[in-house]
FIROBA-578201 format. One line per 5 residues: number of its first residue (from 1); their letters; for each residue x, y, z of C-alpha. Coordinates in Angstrom, 2 decimals. Last residue first. Example, Ala and Ser with C-alpha at 12.3 -4.5 7.8 and 13.67 -1.06 7.14 Angstrom:
BEGIN
2> sa> 13.67 -1.06 7.14 ~ 12.30 -4.50 7.80;
! end
This chain:
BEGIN
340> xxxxx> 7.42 -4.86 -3.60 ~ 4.20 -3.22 -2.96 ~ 2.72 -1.36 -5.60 ~ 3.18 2.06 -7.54 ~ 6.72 2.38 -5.69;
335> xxxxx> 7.18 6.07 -5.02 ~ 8.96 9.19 -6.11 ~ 7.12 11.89 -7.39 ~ 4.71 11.67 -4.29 ~ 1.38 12.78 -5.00;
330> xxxxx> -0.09 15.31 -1.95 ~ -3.86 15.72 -2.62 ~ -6.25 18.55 -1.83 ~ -4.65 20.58 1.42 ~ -6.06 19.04 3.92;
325> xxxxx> -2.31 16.82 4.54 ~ 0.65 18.38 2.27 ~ 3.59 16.48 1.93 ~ 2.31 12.80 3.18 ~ 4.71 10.30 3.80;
320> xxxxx> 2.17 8.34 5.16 ~ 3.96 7.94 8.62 ~ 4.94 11.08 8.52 ~ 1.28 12.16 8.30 ~ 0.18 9.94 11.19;
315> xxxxx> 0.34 12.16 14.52 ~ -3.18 12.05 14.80 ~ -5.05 10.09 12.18 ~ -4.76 11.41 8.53 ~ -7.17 13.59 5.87;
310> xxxxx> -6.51 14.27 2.40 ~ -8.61 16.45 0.23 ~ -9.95 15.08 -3.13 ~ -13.24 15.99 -2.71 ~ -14.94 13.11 -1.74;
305> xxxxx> -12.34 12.67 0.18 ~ -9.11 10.54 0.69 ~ -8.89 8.99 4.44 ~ -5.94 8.08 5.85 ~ -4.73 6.05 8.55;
300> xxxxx> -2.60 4.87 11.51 ~ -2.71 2.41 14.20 ~ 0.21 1.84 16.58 ~ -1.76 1.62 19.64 ~ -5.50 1.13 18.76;
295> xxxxx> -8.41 3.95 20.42 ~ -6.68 6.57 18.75 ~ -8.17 5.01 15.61 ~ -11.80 6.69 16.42 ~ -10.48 10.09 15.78;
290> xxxxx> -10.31 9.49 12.13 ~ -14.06 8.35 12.14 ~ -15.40 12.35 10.64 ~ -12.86 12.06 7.89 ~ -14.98 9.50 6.23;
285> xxxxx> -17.70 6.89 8.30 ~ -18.47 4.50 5.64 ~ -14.41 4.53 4.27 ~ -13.50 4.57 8.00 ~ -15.46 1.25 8.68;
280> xxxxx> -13.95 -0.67 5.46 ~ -10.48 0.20 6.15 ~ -11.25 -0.18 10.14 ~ -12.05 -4.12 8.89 ~ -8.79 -4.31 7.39;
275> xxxxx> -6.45 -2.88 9.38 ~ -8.11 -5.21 12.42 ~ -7.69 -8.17 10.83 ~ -4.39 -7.82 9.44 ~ -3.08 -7.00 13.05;
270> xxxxx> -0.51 -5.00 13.37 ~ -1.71 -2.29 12.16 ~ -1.84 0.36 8.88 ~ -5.62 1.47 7.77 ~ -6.16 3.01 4.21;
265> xxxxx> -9.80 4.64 3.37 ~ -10.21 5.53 -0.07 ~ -12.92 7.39 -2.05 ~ -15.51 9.49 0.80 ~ -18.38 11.84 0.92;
260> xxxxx> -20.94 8.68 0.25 ~ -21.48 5.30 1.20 ~ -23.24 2.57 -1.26 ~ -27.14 1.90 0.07 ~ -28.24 -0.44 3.08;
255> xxxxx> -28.44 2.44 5.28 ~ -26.80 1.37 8.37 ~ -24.87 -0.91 6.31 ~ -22.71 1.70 4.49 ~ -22.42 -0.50 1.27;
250> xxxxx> -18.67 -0.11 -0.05 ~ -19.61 -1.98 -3.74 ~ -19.74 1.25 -5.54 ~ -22.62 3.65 -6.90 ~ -21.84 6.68 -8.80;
245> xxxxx> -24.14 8.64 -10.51 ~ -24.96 10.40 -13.72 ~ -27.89 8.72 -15.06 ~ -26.28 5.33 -14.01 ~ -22.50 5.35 -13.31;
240> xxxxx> -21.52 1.31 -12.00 ~ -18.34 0.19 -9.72 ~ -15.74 -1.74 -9.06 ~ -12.51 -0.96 -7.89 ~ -12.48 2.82 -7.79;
235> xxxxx> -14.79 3.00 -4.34 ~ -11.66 2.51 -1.55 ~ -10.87 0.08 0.53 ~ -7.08 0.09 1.55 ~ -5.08 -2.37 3.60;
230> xxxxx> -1.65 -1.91 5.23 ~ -0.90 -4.93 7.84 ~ 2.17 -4.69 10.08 ~ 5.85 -6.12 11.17 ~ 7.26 -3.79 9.59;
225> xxxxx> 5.83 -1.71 6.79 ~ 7.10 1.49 5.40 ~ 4.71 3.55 3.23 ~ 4.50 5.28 0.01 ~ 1.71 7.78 -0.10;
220> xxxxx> -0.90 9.28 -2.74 ~ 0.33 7.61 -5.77 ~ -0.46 7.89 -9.76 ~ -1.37 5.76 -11.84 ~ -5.00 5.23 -10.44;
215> xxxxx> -5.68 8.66 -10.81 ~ -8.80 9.55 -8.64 ~ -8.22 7.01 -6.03 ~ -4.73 7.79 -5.78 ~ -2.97 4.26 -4.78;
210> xxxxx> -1.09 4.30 -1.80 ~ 2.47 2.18 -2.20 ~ 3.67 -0.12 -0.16 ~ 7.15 -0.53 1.33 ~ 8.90 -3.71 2.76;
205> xxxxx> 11.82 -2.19 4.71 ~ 15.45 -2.19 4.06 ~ 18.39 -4.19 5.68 ~ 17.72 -6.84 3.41 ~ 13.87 -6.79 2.33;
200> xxxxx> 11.96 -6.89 5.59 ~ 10.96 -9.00 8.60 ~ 6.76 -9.64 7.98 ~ 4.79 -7.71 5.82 ~ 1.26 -8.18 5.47;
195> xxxxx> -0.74 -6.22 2.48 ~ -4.56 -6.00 1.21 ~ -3.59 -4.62 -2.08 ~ -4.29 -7.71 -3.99 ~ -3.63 -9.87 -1.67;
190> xxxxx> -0.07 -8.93 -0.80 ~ 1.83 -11.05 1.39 ~ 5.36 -9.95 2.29 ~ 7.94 -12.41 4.00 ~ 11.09 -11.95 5.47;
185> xxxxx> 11.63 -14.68 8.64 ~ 11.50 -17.89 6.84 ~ 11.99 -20.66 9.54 ~ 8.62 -22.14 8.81 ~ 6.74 -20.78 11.68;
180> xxxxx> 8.05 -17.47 9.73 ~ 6.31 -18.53 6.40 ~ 3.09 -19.87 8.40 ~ 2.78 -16.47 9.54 ~ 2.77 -14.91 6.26;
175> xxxxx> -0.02 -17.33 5.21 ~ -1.85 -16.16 8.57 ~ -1.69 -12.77 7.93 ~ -2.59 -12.79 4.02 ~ -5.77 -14.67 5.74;
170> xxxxx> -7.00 -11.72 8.28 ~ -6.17 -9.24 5.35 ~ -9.22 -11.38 2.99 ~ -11.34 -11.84 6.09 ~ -12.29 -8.33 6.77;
165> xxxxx> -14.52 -6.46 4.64 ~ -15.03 -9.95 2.42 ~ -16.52 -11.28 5.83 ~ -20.27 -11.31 4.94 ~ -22.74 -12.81 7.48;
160> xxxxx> -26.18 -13.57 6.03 ~ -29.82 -12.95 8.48 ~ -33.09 -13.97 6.56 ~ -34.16 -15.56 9.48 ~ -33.24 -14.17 13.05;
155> xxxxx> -30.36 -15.03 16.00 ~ -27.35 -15.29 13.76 ~ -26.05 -18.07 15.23 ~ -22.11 -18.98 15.53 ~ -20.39 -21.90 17.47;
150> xxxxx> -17.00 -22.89 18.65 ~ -18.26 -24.35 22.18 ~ -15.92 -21.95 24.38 ~ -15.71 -19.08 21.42 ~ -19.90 -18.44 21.68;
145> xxxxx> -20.83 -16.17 19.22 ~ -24.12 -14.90 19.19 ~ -24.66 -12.43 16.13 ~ -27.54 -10.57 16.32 ~ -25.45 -7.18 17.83;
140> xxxxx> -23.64 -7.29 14.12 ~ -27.18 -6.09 12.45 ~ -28.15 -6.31 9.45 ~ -31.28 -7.83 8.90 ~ -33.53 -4.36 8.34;
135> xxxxx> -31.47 -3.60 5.70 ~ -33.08 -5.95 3.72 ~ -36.63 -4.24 4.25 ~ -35.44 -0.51 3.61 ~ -33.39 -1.96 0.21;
130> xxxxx> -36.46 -3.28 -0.98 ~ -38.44 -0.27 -0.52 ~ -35.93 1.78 -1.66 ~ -35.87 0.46 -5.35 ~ -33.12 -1.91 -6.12;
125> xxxxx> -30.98 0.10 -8.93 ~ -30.78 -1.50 -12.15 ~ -28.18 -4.45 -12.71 ~ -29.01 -6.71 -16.05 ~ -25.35 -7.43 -17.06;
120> xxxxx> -24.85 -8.42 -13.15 ~ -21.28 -6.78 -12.48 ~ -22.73 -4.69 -9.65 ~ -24.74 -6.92 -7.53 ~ -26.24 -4.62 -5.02;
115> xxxxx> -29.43 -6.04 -4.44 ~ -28.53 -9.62 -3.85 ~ -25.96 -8.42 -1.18 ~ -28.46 -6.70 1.46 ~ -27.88 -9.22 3.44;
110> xxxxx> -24.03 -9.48 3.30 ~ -24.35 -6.48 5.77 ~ -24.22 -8.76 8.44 ~ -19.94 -8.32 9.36 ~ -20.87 -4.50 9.87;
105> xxxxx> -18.50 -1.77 9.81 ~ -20.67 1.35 10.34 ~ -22.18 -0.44 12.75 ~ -21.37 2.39 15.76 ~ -17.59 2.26 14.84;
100> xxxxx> -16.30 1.41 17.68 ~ -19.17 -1.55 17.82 ~ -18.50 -2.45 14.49 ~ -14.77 -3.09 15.36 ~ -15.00 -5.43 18.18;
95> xxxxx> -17.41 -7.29 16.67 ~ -15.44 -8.02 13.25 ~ -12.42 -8.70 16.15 ~ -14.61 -11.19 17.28 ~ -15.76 -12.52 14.40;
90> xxxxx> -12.50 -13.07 12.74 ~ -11.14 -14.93 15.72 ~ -14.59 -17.04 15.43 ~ -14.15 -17.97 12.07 ~ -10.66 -18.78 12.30;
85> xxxxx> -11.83 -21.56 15.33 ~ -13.45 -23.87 13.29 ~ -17.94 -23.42 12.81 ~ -20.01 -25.74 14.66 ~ -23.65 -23.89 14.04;
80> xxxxx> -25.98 -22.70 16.29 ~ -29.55 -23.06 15.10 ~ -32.80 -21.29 13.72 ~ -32.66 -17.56 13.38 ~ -29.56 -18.22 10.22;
75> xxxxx> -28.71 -21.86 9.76 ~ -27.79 -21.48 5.96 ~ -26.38 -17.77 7.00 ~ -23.60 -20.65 9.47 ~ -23.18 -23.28 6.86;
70> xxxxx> -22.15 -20.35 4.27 ~ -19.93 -19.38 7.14 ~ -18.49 -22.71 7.50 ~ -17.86 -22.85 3.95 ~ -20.31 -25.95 1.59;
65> xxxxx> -22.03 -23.07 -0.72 ~ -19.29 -21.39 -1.33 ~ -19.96 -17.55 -1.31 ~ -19.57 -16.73 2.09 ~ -15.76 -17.66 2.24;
60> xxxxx> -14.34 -17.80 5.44 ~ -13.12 -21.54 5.47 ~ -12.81 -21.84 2.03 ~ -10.37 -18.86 1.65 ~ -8.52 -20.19 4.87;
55> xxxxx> -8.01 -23.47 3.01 ~ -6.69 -21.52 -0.21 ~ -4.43 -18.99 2.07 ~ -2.68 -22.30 3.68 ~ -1.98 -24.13 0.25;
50> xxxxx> -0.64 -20.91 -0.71 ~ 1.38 -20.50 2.42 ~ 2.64 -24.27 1.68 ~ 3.75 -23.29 -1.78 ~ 5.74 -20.53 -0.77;
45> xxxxx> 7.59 -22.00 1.80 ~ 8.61 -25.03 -0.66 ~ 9.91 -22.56 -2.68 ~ 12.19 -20.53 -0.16 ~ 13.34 -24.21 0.87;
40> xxxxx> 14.34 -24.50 -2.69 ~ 16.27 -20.79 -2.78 ~ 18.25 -21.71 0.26 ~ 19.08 -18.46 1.73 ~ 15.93 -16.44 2.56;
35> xxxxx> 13.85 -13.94 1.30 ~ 10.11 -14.62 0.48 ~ 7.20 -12.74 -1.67 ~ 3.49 -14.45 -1.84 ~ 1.28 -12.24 -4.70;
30> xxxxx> -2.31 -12.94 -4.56 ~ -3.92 -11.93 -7.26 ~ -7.79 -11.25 -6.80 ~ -11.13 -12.66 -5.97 ~ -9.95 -14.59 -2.83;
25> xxxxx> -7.33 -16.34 -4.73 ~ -5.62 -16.33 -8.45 ~ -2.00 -17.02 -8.09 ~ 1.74 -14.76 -7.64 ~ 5.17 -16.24 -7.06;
20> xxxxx> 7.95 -14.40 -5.96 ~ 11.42 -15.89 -4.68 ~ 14.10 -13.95 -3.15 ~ 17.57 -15.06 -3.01 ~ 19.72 -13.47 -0.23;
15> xxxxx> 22.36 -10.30 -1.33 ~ 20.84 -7.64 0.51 ~ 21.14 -9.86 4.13 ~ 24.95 -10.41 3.55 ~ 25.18 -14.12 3.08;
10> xxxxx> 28.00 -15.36 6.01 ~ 26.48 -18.81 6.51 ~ 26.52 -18.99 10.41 ~ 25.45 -15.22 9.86 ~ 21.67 -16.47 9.01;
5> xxxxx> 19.96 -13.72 7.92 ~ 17.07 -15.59 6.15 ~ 17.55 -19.15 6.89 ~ 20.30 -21.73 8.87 ~ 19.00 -25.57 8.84;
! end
């Protein structure tokens, strides 16, 4: 059977159905987008990468009770534990990534979770105290993973691994993966705003928009994808004001309390994975971890300050479409306001 682009059939490319369907996973909408030239094949596809995204969710999740991962914080400073091999590929390129970022991405920081749960109707502020001797568990260098036997330990008690910085990019990937293995070649996963694109959209790339952190209408960037992962973290999603103040679910976990001097951190790669966790790390770490993403061919990002300025990686303002970069913020008149 002949798919997307196919010229045994003679479809131009611009003219090929496209089906969307959009569900509730990982905590969000997760919109699954497919081109192709058999519209029922198109809809099988999609159902099988949700299928695929729901098992990965349940394989990764920390907050069922029966995951692998909860399994693993169950077992924490006592035991290895069995876990399947997507929880180690996540691991190691969490490791990979807190250590180039000095911790400031940090797959452990799920310990300090039951102090910083926002949309509890009774939230106050943890007092430091607390905070000081929960913060004390995270760290990513007491994580012994060993990929030959498929096992995890977190070396002490008390320890909880947390992959929502990381794992919800990681599993767009794979569903959009499974669309090519399928014979569909343009696919683009979008978990809400965490977004793979794989081929394009007939002759035309898959673009995303950049969301301005302070204007949520409005847009920052529009980029082209191919082939690559575009995933934002920024502080406008959920958060509480108390007496003034702001405090968002981005913990920096080197100090167990929400980061500061920063509002959105996008990361464009290859690898879902990777774009994802440097998202999180570069919101912690602001304009001052820029220079780290020279370390990744192909890597680009942007940081939007505290302040409102714009900051990019080296060489990556075209790539954001940027029209001004440190010079407050650059809103594009003419962009998509999500990925389509």
């Amino acid at each position: 059977m002949a798919f997307s682009g196919s010229p045994s059939l003679g479809i131009p490319r611009d003219d090929e159905p496209r089906v969307r369907r959009a569900r509730p996973l990982m905590g969000t909408i997760v919109g699954v987008t497919v081109r192709g030239d058999d519209p029922v094949r198109l809809e099988q596809v999609v159902g099988d990468v949700f299928a695929e995204l729901g098992r990965l969710e349940g394989v990764l999740s920390e907050w069922s009770p029966t995951s692998p991962v909860s399994r693993v914080n169950d077992a924490a400073g006592t035991r290895p534990v069995a876990v399947p091999v997507e929880v180690i590929e996540v691991l190691e390129v969490a490791a990979q990534v807190a250590r180039a970022t000095d911790g400031a991405f940090d797959p452990t920081w799920a310990a300090l979770a039951p102090s910083w749960r926002l949309d509890a109707p009774d939230f106050r502020l943890p007092d430091r105290r607390t905070v000081a001797m929960l913060q004390r568990l995270v760290d990513y260098r007491d994580v012994i993973v060993d990929a030959e036997m498929r096992t995890v330990l977190l070396r002490r008690r008390g320890m909880r691994l947390g992959l929502g910085g990381i794992a919800k990019a990681y599993i767009a990937e794979r569903g959009a993966d499974l669309a090519r293995a399928s014979g569909v070649h343009d696919v683009l996963v979008d978990a809400g705003g965490d977004i793979v694109a794989r081929g394009d959209r007939g002759r035309r790339p898959w673009v995303a928009g950049v969301r301005d952190p302070s204007q949520r209408a409005a847009l920052l960037a529009a980029v082209e994808l191919r082939e690559e992962a575009l995933v934002t973290s920024g502080d406008y999603e959920h958060f509480v004001t108390i007496d003034g103040t702001r405090y968002h679910h981005l913990l920096d976990p080197r100090t167990g309390w929400p980061a500061t001097g920063c509002r959105s951190a996008t990361v464009v790669a290859s690898s879902g994975a990777l774009a994802d966790a440097l998202a999180t790390g570069l919101f912690v770490l602001g304009a001052g971890g820029l220079g780290l993403v020279s370390a990744w061919n192909g890597v680009a990002a942007m940081v939007v300050c505290e302040d409102g300025s714009v900051r990019v990686s080296e060489g990556a303002a075209d790539r954001f479409g940027l029209q001004r970069v440190g010079e407050g913020r650059s809103p594009l008149s003419s962009a998509i306001v999500a990925a389509r």
